[in-house]
Backbone atoms as SQL, in Angstrom:
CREATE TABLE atoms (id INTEGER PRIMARY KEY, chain TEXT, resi INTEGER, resn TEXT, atom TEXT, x REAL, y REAL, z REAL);
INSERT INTO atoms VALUES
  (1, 'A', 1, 'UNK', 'N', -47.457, 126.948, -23.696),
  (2, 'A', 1, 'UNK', 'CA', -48.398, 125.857, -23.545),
  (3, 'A', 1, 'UNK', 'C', -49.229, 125.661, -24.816),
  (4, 'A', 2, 'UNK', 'N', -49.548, 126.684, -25.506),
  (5, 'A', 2, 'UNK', 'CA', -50.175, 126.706, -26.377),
  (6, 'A', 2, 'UNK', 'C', -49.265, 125.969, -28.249),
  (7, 'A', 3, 'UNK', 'N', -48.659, 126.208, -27.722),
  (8, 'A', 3, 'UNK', 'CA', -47.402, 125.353, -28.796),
  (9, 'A', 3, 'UNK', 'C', -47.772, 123.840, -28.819),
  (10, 'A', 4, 'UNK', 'N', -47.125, 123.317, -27.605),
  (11, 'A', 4, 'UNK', 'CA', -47.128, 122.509, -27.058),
  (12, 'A', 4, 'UNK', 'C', -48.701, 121.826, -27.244),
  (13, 'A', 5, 'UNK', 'N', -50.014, 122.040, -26.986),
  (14, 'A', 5, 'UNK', 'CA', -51.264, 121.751, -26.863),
  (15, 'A', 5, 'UNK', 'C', -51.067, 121.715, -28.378),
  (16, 'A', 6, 'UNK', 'N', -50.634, 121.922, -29.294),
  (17, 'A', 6, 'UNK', 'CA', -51.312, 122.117, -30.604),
  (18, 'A', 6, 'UNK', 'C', -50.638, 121.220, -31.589),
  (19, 'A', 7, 'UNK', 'N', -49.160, 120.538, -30.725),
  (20, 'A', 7, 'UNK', 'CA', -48.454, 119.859, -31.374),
  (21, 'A', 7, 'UNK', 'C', -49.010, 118.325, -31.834),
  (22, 'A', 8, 'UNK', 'N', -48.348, 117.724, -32.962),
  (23, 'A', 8, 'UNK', 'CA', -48.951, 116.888, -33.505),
  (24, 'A', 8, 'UNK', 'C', -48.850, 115.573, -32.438),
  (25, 'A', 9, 'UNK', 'N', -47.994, 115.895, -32.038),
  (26, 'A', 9, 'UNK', 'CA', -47.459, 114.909, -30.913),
  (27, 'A', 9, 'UNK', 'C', -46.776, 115.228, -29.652),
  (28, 'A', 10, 'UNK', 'N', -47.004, 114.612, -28.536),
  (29, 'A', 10, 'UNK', 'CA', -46.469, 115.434, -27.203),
  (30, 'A', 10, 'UNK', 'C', -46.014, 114.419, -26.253),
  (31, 'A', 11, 'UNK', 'N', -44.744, 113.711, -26.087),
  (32, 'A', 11, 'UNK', 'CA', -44.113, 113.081, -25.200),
  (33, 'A', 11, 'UNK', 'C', -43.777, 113.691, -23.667),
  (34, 'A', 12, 'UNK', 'N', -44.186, 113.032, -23.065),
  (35, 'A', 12, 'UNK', 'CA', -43.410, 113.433, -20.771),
  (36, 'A', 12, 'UNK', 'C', -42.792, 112.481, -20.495),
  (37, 'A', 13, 'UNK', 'N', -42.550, 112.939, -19.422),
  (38, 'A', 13, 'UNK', 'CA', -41.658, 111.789, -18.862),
  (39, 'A', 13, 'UNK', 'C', -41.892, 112.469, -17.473),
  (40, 'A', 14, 'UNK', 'N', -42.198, 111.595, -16.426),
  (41, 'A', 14, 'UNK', 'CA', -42.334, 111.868, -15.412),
  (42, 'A', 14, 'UNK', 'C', -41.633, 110.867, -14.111),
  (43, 'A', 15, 'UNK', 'N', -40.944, 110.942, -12.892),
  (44, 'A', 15, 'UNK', 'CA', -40.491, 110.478, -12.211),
  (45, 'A', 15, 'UNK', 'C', -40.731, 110.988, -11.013),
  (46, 'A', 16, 'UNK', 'N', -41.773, 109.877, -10.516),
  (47, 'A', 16, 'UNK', 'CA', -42.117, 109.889, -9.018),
  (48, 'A', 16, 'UNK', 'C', -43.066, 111.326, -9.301),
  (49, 'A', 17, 'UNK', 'N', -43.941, 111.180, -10.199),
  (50, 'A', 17, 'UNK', 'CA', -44.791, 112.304, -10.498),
  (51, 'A', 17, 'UNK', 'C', -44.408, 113.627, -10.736),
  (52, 'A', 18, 'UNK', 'N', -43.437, 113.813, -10.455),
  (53, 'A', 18, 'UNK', 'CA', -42.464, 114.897, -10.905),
  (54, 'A', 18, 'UNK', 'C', -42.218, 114.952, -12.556),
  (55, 'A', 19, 'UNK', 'N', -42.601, 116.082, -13.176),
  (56, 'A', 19, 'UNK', 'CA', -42.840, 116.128, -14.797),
  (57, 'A', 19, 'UNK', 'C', -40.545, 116.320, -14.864),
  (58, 'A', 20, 'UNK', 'N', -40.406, 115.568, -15.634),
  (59, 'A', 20, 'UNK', 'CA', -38.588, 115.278, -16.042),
  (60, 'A', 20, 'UNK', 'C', -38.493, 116.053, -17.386),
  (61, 'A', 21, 'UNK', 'N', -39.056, 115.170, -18.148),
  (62, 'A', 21, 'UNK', 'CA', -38.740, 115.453, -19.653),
  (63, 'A', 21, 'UNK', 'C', -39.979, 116.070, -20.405),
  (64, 'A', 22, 'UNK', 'N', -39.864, 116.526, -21.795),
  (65, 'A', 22, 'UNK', 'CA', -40.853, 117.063, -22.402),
  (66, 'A', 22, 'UNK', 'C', -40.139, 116.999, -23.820),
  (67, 'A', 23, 'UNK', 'N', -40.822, 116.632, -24.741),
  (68, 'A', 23, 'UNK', 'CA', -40.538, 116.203, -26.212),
  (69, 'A', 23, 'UNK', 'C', -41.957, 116.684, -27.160),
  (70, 'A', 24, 'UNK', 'N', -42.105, 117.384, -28.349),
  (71, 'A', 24, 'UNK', 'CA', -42.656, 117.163, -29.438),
  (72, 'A', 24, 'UNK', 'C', -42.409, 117.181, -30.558),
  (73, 'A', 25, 'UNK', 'N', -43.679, 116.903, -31.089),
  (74, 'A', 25, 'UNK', 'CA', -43.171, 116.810, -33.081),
  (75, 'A', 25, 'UNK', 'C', -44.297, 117.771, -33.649),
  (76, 'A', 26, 'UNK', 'N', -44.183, 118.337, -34.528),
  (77, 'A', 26, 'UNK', 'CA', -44.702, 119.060, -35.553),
  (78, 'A', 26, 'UNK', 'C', -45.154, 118.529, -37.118),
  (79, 'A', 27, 'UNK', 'N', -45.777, 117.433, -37.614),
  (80, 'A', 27, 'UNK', 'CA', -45.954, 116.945, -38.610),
  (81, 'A', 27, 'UNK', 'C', -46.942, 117.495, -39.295),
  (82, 'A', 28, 'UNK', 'N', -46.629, 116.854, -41.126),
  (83, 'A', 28, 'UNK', 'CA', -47.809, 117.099, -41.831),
  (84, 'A', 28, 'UNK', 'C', -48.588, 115.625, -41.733),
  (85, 'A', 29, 'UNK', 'N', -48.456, 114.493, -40.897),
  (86, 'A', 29, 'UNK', 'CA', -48.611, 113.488, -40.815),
  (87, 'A', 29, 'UNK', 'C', -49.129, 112.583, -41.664),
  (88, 'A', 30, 'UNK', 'N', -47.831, 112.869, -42.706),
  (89, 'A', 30, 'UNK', 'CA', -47.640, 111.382, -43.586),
  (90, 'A', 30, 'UNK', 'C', -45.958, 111.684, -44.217),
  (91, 'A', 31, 'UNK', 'N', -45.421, 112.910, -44.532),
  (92, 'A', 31, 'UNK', 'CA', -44.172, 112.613, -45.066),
  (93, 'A', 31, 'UNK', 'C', -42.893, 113.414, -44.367),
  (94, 'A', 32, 'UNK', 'N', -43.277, 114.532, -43.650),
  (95, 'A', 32, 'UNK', 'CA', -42.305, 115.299, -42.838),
  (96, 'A', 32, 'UNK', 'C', -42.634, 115.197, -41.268),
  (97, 'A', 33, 'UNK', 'N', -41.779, 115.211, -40.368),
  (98, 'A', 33, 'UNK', 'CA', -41.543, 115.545, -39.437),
  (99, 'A', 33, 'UNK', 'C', -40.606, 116.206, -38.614),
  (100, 'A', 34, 'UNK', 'N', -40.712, 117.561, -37.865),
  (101, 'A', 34, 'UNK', 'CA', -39.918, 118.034, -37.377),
  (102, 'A', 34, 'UNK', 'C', -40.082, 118.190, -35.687),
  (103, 'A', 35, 'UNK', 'N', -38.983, 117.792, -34.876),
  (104, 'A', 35, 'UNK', 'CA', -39.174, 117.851, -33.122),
  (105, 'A', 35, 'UNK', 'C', -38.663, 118.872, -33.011),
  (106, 'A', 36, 'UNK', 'N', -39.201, 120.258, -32.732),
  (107, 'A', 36, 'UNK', 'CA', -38.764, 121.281, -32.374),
  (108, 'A', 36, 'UNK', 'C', -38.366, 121.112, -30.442),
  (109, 'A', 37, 'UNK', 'N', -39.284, 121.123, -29.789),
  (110, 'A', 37, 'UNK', 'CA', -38.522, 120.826, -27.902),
  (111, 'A', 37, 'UNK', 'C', -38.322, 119.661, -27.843),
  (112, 'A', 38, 'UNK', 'N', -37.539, 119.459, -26.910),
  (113, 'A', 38, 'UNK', 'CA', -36.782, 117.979, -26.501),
  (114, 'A', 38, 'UNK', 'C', -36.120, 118.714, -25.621),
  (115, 'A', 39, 'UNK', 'N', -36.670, 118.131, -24.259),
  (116, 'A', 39, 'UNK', 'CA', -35.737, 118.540, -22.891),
  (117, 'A', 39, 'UNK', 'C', -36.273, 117.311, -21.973),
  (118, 'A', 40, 'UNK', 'N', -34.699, 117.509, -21.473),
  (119, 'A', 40, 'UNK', 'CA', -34.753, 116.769, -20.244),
  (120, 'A', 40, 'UNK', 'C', -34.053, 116.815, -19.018),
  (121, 'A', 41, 'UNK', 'N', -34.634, 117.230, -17.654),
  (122, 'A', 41, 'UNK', 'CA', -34.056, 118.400, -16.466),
  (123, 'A', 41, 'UNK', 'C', -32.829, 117.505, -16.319),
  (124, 'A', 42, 'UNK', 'N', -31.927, 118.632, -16.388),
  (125, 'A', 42, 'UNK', 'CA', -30.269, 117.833, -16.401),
  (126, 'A', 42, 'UNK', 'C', -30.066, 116.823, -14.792),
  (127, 'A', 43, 'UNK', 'N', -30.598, 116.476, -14.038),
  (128, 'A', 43, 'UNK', 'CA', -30.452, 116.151, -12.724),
  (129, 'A', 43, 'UNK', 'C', -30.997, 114.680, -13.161),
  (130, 'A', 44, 'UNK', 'N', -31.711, 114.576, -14.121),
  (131, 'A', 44, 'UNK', 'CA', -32.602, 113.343, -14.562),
  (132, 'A', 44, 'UNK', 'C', -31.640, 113.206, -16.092),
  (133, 'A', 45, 'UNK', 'N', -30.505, 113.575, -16.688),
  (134, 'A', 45, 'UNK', 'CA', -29.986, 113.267, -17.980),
  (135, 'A', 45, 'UNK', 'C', -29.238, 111.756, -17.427),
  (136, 'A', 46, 'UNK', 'N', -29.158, 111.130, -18.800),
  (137, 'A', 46, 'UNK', 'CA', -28.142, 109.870, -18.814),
  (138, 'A', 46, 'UNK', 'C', -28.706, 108.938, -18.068),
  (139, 'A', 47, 'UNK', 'N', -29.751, 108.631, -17.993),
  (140, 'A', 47, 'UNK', 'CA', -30.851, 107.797, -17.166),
  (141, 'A', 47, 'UNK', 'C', -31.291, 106.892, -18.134),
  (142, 'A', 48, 'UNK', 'N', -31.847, 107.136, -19.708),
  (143, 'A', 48, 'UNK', 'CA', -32.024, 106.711, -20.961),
  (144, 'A', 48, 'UNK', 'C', -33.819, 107.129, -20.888),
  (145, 'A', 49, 'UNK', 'N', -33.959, 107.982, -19.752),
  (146, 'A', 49, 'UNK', 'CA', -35.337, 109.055, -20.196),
  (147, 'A', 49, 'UNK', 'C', -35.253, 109.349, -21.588),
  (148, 'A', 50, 'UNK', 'N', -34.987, 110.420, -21.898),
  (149, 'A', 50, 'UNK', 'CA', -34.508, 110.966, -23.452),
  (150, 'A', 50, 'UNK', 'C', -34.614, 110.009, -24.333),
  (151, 'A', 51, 'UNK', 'N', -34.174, 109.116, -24.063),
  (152, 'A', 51, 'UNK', 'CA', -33.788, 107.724, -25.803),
  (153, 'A', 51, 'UNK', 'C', -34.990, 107.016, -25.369),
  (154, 'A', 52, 'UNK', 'N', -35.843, 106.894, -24.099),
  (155, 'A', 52, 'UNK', 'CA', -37.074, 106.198, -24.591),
  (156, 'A', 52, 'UNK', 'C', -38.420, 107.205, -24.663),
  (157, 'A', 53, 'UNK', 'N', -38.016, 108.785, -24.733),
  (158, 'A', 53, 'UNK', 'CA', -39.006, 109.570, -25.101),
  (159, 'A', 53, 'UNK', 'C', -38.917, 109.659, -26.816),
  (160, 'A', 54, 'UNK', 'N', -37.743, 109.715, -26.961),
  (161, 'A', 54, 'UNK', 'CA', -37.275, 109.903, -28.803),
  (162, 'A', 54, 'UNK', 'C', -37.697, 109.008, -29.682),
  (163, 'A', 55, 'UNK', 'N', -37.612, 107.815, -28.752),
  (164, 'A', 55, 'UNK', 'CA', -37.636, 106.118, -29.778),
  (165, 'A', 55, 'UNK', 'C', -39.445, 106.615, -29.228),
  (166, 'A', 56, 'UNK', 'N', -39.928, 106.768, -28.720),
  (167, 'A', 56, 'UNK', 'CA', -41.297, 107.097, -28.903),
  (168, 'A', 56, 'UNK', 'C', -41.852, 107.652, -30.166),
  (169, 'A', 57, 'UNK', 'N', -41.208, 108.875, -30.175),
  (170, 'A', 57, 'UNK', 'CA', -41.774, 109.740, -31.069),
  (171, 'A', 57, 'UNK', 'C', -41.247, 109.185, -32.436),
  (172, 'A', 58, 'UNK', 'N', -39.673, 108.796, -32.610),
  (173, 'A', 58, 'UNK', 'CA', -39.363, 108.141, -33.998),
  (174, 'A', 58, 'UNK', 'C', -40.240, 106.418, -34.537),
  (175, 'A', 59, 'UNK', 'N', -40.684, 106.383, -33.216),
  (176, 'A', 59, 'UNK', 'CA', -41.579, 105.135, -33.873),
  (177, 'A', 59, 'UNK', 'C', -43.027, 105.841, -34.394),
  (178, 'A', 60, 'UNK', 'N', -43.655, 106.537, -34.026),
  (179, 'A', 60, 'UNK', 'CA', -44.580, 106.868, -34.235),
  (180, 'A', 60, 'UNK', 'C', -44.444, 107.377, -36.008),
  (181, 'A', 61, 'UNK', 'N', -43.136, 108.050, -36.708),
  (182, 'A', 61, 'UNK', 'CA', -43.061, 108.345, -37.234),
  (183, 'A', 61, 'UNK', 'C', -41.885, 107.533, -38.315),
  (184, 'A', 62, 'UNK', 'N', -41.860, 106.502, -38.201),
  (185, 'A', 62, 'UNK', 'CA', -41.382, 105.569, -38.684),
  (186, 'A', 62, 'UNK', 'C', -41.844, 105.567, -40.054),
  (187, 'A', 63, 'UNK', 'N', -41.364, 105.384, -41.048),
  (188, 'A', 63, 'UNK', 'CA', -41.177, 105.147, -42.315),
  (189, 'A', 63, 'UNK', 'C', -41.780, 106.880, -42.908),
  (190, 'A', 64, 'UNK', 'N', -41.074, 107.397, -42.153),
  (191, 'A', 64, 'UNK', 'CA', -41.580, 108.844, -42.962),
  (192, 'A', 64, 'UNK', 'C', -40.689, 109.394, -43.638),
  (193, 'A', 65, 'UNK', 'N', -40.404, 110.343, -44.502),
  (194, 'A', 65, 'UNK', 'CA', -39.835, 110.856, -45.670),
  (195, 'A', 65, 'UNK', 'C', -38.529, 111.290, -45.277),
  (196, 'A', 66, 'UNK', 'N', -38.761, 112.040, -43.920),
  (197, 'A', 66, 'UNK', 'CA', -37.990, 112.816, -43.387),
  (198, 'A', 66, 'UNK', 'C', -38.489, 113.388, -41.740),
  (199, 'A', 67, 'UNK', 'N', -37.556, 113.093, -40.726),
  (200, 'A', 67, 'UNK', 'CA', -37.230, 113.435, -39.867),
  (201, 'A', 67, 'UNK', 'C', -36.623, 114.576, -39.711),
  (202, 'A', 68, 'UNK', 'N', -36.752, 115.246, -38.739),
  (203, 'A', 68, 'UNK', 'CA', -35.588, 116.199, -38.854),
  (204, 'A', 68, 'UNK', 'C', -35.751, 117.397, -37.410),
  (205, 'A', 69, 'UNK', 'N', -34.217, 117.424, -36.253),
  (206, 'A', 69, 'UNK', 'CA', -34.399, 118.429, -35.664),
  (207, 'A', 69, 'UNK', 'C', -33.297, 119.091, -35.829),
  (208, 'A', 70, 'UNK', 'N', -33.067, 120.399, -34.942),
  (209, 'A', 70, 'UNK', 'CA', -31.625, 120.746, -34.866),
  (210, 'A', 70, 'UNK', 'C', -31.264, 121.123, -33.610),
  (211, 'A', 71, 'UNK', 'N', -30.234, 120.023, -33.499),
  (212, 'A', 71, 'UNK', 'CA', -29.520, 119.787, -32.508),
  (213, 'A', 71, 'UNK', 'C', -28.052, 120.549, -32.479),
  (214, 'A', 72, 'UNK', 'N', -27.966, 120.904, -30.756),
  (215, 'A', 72, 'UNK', 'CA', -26.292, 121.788, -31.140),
  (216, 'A', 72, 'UNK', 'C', -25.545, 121.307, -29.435),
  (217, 'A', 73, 'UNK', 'N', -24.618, 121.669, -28.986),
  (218, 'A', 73, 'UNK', 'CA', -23.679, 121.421, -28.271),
  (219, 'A', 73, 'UNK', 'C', -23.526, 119.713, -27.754),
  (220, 'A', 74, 'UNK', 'N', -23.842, 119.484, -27.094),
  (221, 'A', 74, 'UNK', 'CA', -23.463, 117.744, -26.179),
  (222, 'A', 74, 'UNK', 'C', -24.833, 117.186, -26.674),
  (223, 'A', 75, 'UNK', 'N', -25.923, 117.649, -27.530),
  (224, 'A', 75, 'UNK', 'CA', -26.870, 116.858, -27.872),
  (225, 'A', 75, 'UNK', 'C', -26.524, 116.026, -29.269),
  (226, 'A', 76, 'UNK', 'N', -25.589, 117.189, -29.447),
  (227, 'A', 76, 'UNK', 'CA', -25.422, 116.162, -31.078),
  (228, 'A', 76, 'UNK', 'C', -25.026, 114.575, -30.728),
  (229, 'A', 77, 'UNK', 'N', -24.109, 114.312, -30.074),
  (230, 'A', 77, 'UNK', 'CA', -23.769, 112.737, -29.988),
  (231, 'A', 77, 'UNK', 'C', -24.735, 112.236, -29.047),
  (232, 'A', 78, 'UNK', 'N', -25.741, 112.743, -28.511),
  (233, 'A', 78, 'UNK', 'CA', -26.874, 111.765, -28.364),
  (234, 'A', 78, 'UNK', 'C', -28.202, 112.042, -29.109),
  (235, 'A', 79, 'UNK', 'N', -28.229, 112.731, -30.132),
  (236, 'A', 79, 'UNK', 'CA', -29.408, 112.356, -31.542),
  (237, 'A', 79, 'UNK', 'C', -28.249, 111.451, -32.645),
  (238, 'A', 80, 'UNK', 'N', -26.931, 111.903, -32.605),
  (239, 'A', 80, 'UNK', 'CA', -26.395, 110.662, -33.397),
  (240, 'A', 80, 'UNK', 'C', -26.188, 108.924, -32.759),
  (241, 'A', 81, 'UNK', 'N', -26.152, 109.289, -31.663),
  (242, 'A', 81, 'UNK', 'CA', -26.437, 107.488, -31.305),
  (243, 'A', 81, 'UNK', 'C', -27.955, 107.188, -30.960),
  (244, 'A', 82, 'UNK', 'N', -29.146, 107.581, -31.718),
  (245, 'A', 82, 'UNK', 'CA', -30.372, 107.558, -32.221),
  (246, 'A', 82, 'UNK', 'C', -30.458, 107.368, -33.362),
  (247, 'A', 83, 'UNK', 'N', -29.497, 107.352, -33.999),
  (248, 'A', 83, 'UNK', 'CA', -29.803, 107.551, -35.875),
  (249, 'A', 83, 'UNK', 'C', -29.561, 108.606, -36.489),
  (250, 'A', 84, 'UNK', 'N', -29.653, 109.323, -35.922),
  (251, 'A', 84, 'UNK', 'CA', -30.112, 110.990, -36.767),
  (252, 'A', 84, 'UNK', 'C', -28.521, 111.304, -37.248),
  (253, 'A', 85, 'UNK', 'N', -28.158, 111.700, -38.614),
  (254, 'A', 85, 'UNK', 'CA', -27.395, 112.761, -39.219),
  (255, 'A', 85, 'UNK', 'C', -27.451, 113.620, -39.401),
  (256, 'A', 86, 'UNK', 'N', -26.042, 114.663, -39.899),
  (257, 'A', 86, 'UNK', 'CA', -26.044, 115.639, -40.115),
  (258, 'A', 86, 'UNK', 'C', -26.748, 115.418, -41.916),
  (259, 'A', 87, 'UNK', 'N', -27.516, 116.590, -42.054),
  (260, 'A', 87, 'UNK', 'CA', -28.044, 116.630, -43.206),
  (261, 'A', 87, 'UNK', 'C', -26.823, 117.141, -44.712),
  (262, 'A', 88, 'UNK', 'N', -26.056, 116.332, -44.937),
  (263, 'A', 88, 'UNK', 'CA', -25.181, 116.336, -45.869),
  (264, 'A', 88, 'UNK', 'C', -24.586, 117.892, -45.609),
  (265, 'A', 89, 'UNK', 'N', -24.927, 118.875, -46.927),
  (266, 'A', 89, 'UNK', 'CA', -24.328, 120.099, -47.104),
  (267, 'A', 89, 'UNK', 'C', -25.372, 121.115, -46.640),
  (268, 'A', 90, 'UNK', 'N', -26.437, 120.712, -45.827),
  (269, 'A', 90, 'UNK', 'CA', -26.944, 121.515, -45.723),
  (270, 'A', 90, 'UNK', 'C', -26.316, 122.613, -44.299),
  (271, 'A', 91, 'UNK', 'N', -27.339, 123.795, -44.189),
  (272, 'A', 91, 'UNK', 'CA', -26.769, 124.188, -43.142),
  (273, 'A', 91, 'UNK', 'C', -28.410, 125.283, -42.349),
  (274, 'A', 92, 'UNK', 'N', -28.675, 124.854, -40.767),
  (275, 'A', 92, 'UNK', 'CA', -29.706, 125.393, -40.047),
  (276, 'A', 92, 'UNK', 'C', -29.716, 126.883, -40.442),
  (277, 'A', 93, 'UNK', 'N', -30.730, 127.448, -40.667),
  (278, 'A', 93, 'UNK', 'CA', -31.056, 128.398, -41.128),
  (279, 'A', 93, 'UNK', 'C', -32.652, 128.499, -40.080),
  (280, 'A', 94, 'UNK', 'N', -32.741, 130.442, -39.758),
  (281, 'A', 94, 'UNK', 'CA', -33.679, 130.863, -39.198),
  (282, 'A', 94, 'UNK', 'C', -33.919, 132.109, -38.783),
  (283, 'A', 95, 'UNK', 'N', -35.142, 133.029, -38.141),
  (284, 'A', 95, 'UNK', 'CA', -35.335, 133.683, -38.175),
  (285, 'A', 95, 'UNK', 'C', -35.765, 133.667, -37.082),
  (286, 'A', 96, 'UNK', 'N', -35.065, 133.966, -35.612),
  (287, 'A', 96, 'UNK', 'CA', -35.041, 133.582, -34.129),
  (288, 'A', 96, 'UNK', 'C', -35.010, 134.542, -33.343),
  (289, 'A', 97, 'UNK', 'N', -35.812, 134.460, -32.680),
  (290, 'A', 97, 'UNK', 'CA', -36.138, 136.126, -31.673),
  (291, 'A', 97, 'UNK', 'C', -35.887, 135.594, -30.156),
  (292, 'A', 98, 'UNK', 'N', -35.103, 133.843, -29.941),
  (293, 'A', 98, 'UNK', 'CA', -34.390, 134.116, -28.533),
  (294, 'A', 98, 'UNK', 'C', -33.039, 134.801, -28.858),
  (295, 'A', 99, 'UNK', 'N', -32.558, 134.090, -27.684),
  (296, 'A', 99, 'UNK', 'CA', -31.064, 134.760, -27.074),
  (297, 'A', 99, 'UNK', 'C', -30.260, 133.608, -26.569),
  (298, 'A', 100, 'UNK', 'N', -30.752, 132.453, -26.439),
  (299, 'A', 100, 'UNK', 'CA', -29.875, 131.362, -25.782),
  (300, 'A', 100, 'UNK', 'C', -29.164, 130.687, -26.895),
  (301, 'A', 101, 'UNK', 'N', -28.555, 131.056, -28.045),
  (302, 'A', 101, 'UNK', 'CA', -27.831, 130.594, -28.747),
  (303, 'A', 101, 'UNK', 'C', -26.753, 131.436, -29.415);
């Protein structure tokens, strides 16, 4: 929660008051941005929750330097039909103390 409370930005999504989705961003707010969470309870996916929590947050951050999350299994082709690329040659790099990957 405390992540989350501190983030530069904090998208929900809620249905029938029931909390669905949850999205933020992490900015220096003017040239980088990074969305570290982006979820949305799979029972509520493919609804277009997600693409109008994202187009939220990418408008907010519209004309900025750089965007940037990292995305992996069945999310990639829905941050690529958002816009988002793979970052040329680069490659995700980190220092990660879960287990779900």
């Amino acid at each position: 929660m405390a992540a989350l409370r501190n983030s530069h930005s904090l998208v929900t999504a809620r249905e029938d008051g029931v909390l669905v989705g949850i999205g933020n961003a992490i900015s220096d707010g003017h040239l980088v941005v990074y969305y570290p969470h982006f979820l949305v309870d799979p029972a509520h996916q493919r609804k277009g929750i997600g693409r109008l929590m994202m187009q939220a947050l990418c408008a907010r951050y519209a004309g900025f330097h750089q965007q940037m999350l990292t995305a992996d299994g069945d999310a990639i082709a829905f941050y690529e039909s958002l816009g988002f690329t793979r970052a040329g040659r680069t490659a995700p790099m980190w220092i990660y103390a879960g287990t779900e990957h």
